[in-house]
C-alpha positions as CSV (number, residue, x, y, z in Angstrom):
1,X,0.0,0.0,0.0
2,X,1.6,3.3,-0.9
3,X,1.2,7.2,0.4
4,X,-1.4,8.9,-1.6
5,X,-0.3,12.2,-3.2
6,X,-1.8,14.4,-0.8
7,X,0.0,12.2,2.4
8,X,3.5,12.8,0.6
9,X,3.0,16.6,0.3
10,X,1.5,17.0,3.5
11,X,3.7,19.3,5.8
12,X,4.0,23.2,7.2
13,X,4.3,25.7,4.5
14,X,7.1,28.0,4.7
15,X,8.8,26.0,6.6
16,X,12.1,25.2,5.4
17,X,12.2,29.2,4.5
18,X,11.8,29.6,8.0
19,X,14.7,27.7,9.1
20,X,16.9,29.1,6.4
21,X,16.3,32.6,7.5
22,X,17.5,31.5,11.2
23,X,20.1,29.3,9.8
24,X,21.3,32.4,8.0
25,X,20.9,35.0,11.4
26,X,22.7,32.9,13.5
27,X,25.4,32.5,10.7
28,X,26.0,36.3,10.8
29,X,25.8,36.5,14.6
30,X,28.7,33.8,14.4
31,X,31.0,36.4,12.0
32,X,30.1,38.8,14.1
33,X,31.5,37.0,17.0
34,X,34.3,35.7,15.2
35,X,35.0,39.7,13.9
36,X,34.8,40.8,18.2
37,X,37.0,38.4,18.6
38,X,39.8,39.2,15.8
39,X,39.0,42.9,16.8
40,X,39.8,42.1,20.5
41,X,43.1,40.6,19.9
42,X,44.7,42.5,17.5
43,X,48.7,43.5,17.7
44,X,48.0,47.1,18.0
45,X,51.1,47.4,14.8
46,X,48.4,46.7,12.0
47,X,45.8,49.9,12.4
48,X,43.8,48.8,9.6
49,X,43.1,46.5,6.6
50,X,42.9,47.3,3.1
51,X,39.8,45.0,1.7
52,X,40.3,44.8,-2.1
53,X,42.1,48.0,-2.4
54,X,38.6,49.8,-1.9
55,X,38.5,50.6,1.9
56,X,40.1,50.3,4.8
57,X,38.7,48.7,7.5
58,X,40.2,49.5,11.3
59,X,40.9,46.7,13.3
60,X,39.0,47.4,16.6
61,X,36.7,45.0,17.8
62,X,33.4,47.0,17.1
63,X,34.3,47.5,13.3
64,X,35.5,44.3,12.7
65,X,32.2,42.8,14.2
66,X,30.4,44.7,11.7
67,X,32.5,43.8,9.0
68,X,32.2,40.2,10.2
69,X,28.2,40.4,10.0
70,X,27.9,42.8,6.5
71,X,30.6,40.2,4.8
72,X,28.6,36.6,6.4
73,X,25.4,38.8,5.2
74,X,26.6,39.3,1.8
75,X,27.6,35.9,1.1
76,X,24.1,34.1,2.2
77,X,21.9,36.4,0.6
78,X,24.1,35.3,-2.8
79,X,24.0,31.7,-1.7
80,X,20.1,32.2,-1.2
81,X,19.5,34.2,-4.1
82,X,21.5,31.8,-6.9
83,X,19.6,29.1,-4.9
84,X,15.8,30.7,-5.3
85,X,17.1,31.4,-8.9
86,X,18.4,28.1,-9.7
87,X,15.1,26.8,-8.0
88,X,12.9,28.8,-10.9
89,X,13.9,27.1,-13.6
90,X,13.6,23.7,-12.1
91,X,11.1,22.2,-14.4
92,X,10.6,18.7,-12.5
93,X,10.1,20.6,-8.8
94,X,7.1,19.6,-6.9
């Protein structure tokens, strides 16, 4: 005996969109964390970092935070957004 149709697409909508989104916050609360830390324990020699020869960023523990959480930010919504693109043009989705 096997599921009907409506049994296999049974389940909470919005879900997994859900969990991505937290997935993705407590991903950025991680960089910033990770930036605090690299902030806190800098060699006082290096007063700041060139990123890609646009900007400097200083290396204090409340910028690098930020840049911690802007660059973590950056990268998931690229990750997410190829994703929900790719996901589009999926003709055999259900």
């Amino acid at each position: 005996m096997g599921m009907s149709d409506e049994a296999s697409q049974s389940g909470v909508s919005g879900l997994g969109r859900r969990i991505l989104l937290a997935l993705g916050g407590v991903g950025v609360l991680i960089g910033g964390l990770l930036g605090f830390v690299v902030g806190a324990n800098s060699s006082g020699e290096t007063g700041e970092i060139t990123v890609g020869g646009l900007f400097a960023v200083p290396i204090t523990p409340g910028a690098m935070t930020l840049y911690g959480m802007v660059v973590v930010a950056v990268a998931l919504v690229g990750l997410f957004g190829l994703i929900s693109l790719a996901s589009r043009f999926d003709t055999n989705a259900q």
